[in-house]
C-alpha positions as CSV (number, residue, x, y, z in Angstrom):
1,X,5.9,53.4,-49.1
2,X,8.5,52.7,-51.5
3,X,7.9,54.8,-54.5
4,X,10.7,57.7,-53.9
5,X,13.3,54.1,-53.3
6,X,12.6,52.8,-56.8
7,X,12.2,56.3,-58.0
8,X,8.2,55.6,-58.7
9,X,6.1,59.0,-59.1
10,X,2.4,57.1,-58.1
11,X,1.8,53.1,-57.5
12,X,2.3,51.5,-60.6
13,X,0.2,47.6,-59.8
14,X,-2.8,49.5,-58.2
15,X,-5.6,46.6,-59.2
16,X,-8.3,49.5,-60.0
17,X,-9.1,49.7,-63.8
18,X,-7.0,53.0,-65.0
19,X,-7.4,53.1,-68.0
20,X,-4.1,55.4,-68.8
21,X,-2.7,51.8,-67.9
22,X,-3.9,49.9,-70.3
23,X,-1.7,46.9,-71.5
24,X,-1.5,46.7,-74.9
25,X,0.4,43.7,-75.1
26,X,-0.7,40.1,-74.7
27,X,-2.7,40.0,-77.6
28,X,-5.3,43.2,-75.3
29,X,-4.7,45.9,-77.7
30,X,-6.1,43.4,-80.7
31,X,-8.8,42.3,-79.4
32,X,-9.7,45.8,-77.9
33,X,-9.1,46.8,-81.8
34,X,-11.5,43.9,-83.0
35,X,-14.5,44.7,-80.5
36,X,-14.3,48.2,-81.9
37,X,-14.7,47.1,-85.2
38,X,-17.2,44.4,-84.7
39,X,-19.2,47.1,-82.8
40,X,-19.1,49.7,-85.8
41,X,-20.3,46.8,-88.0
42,X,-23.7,46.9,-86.5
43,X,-24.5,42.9,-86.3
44,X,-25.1,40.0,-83.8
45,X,-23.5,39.8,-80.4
46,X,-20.3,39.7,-79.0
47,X,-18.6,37.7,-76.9
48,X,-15.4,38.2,-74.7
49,X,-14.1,35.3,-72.4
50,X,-11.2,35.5,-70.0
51,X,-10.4,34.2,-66.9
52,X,-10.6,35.8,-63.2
53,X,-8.9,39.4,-63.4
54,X,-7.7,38.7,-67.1
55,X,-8.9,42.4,-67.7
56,X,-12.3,42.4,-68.9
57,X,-13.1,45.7,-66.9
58,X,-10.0,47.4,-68.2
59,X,-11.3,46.6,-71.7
60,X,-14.9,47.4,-71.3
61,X,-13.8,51.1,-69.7
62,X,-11.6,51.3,-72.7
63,X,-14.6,51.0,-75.0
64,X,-16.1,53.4,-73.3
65,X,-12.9,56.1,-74.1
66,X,-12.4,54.8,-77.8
67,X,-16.1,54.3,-79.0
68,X,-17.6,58.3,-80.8
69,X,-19.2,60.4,-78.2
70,X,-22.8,59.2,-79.7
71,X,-22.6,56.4,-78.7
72,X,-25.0,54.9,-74.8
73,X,-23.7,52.3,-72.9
74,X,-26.1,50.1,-70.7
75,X,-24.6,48.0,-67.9
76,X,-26.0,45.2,-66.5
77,X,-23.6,44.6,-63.3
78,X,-25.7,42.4,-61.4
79,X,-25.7,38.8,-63.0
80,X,-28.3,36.4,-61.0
81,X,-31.0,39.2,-62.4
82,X,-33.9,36.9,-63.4
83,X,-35.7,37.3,-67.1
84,X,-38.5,39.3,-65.5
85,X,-36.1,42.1,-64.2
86,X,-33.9,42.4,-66.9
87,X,-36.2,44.8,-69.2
88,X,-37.0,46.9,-66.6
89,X,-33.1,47.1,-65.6
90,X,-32.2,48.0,-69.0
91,X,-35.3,50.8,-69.8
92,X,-34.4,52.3,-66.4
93,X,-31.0,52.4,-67.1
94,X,-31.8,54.7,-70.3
95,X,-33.9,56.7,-68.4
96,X,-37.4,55.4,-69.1
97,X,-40.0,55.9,-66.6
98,X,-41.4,52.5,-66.4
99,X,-43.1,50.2,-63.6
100,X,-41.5,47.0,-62.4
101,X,-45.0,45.8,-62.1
102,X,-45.5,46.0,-65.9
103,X,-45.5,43.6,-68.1
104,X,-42.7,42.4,-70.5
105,X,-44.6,42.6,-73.4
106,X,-45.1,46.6,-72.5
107,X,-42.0,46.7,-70.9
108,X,-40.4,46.0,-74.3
109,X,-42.9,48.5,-76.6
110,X,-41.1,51.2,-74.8
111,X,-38.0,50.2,-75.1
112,X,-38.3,49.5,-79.0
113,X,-39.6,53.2,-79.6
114,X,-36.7,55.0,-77.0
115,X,-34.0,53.1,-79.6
116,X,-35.6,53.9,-82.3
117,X,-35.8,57.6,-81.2
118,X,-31.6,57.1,-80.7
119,X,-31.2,55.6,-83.9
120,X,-33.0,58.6,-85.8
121,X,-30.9,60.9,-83.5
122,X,-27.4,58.8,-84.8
123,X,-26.7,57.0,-81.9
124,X,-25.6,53.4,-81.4
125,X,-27.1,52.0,-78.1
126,X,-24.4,49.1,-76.5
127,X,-25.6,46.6,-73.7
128,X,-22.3,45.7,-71.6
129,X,-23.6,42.0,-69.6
130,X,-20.9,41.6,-67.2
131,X,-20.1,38.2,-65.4
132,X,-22.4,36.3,-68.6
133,X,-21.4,32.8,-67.2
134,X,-23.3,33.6,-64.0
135,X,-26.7,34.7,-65.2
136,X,-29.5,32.3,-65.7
137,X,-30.3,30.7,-68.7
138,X,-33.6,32.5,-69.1
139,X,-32.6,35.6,-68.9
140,X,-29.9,34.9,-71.5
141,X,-32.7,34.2,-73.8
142,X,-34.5,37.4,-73.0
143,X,-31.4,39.5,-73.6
144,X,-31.0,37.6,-77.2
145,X,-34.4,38.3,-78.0
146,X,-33.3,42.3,-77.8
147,X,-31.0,41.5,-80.8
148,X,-34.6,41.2,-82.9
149,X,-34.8,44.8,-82.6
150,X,-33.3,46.2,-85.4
151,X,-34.1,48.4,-88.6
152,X,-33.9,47.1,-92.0
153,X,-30.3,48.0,-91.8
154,X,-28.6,47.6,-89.0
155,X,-29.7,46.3,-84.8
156,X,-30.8,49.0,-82.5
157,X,-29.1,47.2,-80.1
158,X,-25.6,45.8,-80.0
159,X,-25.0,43.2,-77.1
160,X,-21.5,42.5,-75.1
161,X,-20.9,39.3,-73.0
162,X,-18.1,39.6,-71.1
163,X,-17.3,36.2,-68.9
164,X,-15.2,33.7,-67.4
165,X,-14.5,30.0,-69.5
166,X,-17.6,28.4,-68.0
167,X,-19.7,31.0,-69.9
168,X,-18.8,28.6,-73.0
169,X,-20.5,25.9,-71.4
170,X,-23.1,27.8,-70.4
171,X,-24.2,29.0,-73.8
172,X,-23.9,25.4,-75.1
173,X,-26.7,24.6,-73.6
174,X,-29.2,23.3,-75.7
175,X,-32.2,26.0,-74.5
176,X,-30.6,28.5,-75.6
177,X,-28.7,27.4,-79.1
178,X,-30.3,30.8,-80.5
179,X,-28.5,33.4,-78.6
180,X,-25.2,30.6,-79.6
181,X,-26.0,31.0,-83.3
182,X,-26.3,35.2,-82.9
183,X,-23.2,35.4,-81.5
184,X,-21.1,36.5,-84.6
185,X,-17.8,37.4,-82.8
186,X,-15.8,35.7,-79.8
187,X,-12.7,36.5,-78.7
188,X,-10.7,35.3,-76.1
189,X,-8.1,37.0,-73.4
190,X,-5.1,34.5,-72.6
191,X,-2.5,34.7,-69.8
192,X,1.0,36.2,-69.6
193,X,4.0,34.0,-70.4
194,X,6.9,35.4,-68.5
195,X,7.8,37.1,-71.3
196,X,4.9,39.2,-71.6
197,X,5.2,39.5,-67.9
198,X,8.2,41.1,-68.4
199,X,7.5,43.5,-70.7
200,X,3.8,44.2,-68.7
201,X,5.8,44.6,-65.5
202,X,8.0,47.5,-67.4
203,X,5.4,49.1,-69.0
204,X,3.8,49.8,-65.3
205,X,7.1,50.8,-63.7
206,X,7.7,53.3,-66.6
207,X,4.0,54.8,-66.7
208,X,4.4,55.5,-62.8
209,X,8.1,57.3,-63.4
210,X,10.4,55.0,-63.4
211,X,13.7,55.4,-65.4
212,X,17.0,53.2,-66.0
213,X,17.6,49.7,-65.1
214,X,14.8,46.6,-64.6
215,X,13.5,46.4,-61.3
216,X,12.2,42.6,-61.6
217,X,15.3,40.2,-62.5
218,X,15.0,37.2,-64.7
219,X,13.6,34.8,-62.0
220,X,11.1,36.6,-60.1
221,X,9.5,37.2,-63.2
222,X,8.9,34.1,-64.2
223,X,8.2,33.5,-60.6
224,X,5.3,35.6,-60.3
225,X,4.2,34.5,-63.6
226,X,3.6,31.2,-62.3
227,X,2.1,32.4,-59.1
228,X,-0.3,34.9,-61.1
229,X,-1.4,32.5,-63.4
230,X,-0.4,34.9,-65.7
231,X,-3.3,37.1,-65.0
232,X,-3.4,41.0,-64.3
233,X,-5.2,41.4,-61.1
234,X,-3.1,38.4,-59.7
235,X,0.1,39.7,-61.2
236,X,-0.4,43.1,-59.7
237,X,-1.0,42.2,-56.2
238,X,1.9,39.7,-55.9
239,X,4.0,42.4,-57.5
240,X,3.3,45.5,-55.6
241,X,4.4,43.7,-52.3
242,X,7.3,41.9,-54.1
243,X,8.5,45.9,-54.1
244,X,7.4,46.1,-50.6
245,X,9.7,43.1,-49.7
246,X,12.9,44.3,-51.4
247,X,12.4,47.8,-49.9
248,X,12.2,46.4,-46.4
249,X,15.0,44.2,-47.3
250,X,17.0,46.9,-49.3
251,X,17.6,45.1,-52.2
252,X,17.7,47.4,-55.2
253,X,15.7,44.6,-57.5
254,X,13.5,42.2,-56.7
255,X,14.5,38.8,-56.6
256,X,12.8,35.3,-56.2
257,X,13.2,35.8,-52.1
258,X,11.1,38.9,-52.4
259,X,8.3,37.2,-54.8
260,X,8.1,34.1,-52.2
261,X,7.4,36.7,-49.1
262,X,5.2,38.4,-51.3
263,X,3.3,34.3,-52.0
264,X,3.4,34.3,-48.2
265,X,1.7,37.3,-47.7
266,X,-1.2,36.4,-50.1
267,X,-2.1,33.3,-48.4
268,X,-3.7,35.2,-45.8
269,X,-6.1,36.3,-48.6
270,X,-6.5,32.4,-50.0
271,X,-7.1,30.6,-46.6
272,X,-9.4,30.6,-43.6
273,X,-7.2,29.9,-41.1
274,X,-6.3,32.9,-38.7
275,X,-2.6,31.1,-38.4
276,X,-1.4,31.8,-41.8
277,X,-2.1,35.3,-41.2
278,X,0.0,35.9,-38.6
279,X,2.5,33.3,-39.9
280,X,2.6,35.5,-42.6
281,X,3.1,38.8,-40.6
282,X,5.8,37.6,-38.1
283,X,7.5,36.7,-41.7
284,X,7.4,39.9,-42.7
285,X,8.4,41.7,-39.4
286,X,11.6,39.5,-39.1
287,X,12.4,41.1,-42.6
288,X,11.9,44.6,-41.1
289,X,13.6,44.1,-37.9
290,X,16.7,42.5,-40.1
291,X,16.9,45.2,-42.6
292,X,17.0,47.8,-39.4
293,X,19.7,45.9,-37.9
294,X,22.1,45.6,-40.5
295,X,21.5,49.5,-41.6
296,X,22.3,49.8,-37.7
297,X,25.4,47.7,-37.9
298,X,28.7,49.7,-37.0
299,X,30.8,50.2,-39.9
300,X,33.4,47.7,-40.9
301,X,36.8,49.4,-41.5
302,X,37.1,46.8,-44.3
303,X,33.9,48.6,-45.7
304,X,35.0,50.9,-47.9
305,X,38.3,49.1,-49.9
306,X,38.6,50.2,-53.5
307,X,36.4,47.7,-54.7
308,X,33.6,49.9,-53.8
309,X,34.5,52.6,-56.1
310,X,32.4,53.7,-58.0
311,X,34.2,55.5,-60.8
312,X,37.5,54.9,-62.5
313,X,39.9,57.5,-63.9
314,X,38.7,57.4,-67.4
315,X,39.0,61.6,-67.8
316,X,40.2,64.4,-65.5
317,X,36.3,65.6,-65.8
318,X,35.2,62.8,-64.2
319,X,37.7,61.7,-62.4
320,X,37.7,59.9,-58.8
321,X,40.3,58.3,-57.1
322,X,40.8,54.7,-57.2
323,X,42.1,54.1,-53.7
324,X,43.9,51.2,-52.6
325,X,43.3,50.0,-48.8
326,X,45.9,52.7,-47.0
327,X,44.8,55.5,-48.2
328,X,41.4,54.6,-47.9
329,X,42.3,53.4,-43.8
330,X,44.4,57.3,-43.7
331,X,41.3,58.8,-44.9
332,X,39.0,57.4,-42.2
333,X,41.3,58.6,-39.9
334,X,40.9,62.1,-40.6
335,X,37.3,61.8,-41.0
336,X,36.3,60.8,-37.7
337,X,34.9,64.0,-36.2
338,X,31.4,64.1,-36.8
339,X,31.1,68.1,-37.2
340,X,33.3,67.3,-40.3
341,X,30.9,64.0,-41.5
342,X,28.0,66.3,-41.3
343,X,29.2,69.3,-42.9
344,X,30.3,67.0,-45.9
345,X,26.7,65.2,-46.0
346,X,24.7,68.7,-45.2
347,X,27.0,70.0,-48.6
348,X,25.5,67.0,-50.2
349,X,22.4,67.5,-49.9
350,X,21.9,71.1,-51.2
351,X,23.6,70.1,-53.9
352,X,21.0,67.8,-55.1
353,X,18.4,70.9,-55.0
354,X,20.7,72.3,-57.2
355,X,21.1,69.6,-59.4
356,X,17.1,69.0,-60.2
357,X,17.0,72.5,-60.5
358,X,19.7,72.6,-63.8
359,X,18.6,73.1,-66.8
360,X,22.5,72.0,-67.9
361,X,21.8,68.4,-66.8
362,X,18.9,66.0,-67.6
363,X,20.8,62.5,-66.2
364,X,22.6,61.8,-63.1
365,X,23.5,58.3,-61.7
366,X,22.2,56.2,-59.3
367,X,24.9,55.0,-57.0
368,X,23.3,53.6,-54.1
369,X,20.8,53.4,-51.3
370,X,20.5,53.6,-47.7
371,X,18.7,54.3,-44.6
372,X,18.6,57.8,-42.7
373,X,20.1,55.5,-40.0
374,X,23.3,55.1,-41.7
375,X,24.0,59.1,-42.0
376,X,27.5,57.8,-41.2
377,X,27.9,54.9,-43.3
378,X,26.3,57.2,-46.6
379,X,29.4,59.9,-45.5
380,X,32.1,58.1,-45.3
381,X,31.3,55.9,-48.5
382,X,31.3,59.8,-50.4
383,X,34.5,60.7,-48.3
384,X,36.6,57.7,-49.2
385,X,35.5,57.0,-52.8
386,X,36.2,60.6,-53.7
387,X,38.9,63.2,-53.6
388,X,38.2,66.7,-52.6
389,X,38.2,67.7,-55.9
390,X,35.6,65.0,-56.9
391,X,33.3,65.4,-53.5
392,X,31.3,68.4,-55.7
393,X,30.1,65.7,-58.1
394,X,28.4,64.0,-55.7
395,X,24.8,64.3,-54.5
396,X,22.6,63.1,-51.9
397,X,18.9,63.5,-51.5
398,X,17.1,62.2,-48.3
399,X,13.1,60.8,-49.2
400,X,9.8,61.9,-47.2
401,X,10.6,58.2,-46.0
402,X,13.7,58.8,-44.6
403,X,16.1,57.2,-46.9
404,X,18.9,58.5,-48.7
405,X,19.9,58.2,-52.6
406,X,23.2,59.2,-53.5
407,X,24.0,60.2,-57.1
408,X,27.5,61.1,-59.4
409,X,27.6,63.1,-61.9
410,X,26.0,65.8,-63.7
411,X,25.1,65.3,-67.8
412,X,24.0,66.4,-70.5
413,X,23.1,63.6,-72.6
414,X,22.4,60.1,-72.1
415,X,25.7,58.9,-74.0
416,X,27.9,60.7,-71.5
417,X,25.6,59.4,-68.9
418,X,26.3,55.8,-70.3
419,X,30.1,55.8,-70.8
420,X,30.6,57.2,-66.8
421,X,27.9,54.1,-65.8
422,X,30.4,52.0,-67.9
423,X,33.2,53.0,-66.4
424,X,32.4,52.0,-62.5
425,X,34.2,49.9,-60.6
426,X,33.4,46.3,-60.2
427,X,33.0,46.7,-56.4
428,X,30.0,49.3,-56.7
429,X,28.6,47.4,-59.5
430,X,27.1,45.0,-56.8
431,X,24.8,48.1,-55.6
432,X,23.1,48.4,-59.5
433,X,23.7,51.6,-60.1
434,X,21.7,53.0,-62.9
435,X,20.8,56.1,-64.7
436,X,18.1,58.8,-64.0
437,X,16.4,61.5,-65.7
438,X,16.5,64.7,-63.6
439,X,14.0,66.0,-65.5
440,X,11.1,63.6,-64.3
């Protein structure tokens, strides 16, 4: 819904493990590094701990993309499995053909001689145990036993816990201090300060597309961090409709306002009551029904003064005129017949085809944004900001959801692209303009 606003090619704080996402940051891309290597060394168990949607999936698909092609992954999903299933999970899961009714004791024969037969053919055999701090006691012992299977070199079987903190407790247990004492490598996934939440929240805007300015200011980014916890999943979900606020609100960054609708939103997911849910939804409707009203608003004549310019007369290439408050009023008054308004915003528009079609320009700027509703508004902002001679370097494209961009400019390089952004007026400054690659 608001991907062509912010300039976003696909969602970028969809809360399904992609792995093209992966965050390196936070300390991830170590300890991604470290299970990889304590996996290639071929000894005891491993052990990764991190808290509700930390990204322990992310990590264990990434495994899965960085380990050698020989190399079978076994995944036991389901957690409350008791110690009498959990050999018959694993054998069927490499393809054994095996009876439930069987015993353990024949249950594991097969087993033994199916990784043996993998470990003659060169391949490493990895059991994933997902959600550790949940699964009985029992059939944590059973699953440490399976680290006895080894050759005189190296285990047939290397074993992954992944869990949540209480899985610490778990293990520390008395019955089962043996699977404690085999587990030779632990490491842990902490939260996001804000300043890894920063650099997280624009290495997702980038991978989906976006270029130029940050999206997130200072505040709401410390504010989600301490709504998130400072974890992924969390972070993701209070983000994504922290965009959907400011894009109702048509605010061109999110700001604490648009973080605290976003909290309001999500408490519909934390509580049982019915009443927050619609509390919740009224809240957001109000912000829809005020963003349409003001984009509906007639036009002040005071609107358009020179402090909205948007470029200053820095060169005769790039020059616009700075208009003081008569001219701009004697321009409105030859603007006022709407065959004229449209002709000038139709001209605008094919012009942007053109420009995304140049192969002269890869960066334009980003002047403003507004509703289809404001056709008028969008015109007369070209109109009196620009001379004739300037109108040409303006373009306007209008979004499958019905919004229009305007841009200036037309450049080559980034540099040029950053000494026009420099020189804007203060008045247009207030709408953030930015730069954009063409090209993407």
């Amino acid at each position: 819904m608001y991907l062509d606003y912010f300039g976003l090619k696909k969602q970028p704080f969809g809360i399904t493990p992609d792995t093209s996402l992966f965050f390196k940051g936070a300390e991830r891309g170590d300890v991604l590094d470290a299970v990889l290597y304590a996996l290639n060394s071929g000894q005891g168990i491993i052990k990764v701990v991190g808290e509700v949607g930390s990204g322990k999936t992310m990590l264990s698909r990434m495994l899965v993309n960085k380990v050698p092609d020989d190399t079978v992954f076994v995944y036991l999903l389901n957690p409350s499995i008791e110690a009498e299933q959990v050999l018959y999970a694993i054998a069927y899961d490499l393809g054994l053909q095996v009876d439930p009714s069987d015993k353990s004791i024949q249950i594991l024969h097969v087993l033994q001689q199916k990784l043996l037969e993998f470990y003659q053919e060169g391949k490493k055999v990895v059991l994933v145990v997902d959600e550790a701090q949940q699964m009985p006691l029992k059939t944590l012992e059973e699953i440490r036993l399976l680290s006895n299977l080894e050759t005189e070199t190296e285990k047939l079987l290397q074993i992954i816990l992944f869990g949540q903190p209480e899985l610490d407790e778990h293990i520390d247990t008395p019955s089962v201090r043996q699977l404690r004492e085999r587990i030779t490598y632990s490491f842990y996934l902490s939260p996001l300060d804000w300043q890894m939440t920063d650099k997280y929240l624009h290495f997702r805007l980038e991978k989906a597309g976006h270029q130029g300015r940050a999206i997130f200011d200072k505040s709401a980014i410390k504010r989600l961090t301490k709504y998130a916890d400072g974890t992924l999943r969390r972070l993701n979900v209070l983000a994504d409709k922290s965009l959907l606020a400011a894009f109702l609100q048509k605010s061109p960054v999110v700001e604490v306002k648009h973080v605290k609708l976003a909290l309001k939103d999500n408490i519909k997911g934390h509580k049982k009551s019915e009443a927050f849910s619609y509390v919740a939804l009224a809240f957001l409707f109000a912000a829809c029904v005020f963003a349409a009203a003001y984009f509906l608003m007639p036009i002040n004549n005071q609107g358009l003064t020179s402090e909205a310019l948007p470029i200053g007369e820095e060169s005769t290439e790039n020059q616009a005129l700075n208009l003081d408050q008569g001219s701009v009023d004697e321009k409105k008054d030859t603007v006022n017949q709407p065959s004229e308004l449209n002709n000038l915003l139709q001209s605008r528009l094919s012009a942007f085809n053109s420009l995304v079609k140049s192969t002269s320009s890869a960066y334009t700027i980003r002047l403003m944004t507004e509703s289809s509703r404001s056709t008028e508004r969008v015109t007369r902002f070209i109109r009196s900001a620009f001379s004739p001679q300037t109108e040409d370097k303006i373009f306007v494209n209008k979004t499958p959801d019905d919004i229009y961009i305007v841009y200036y400019g037309e450049f080559a390089d980034y540099s040029q692209a950053k000494i026009a952004l420099a020189n804007l007026a203060p008045g247009v400054r207030k709408y953030k303009p930015y730069i954009v690659n063409t090209n993407k």
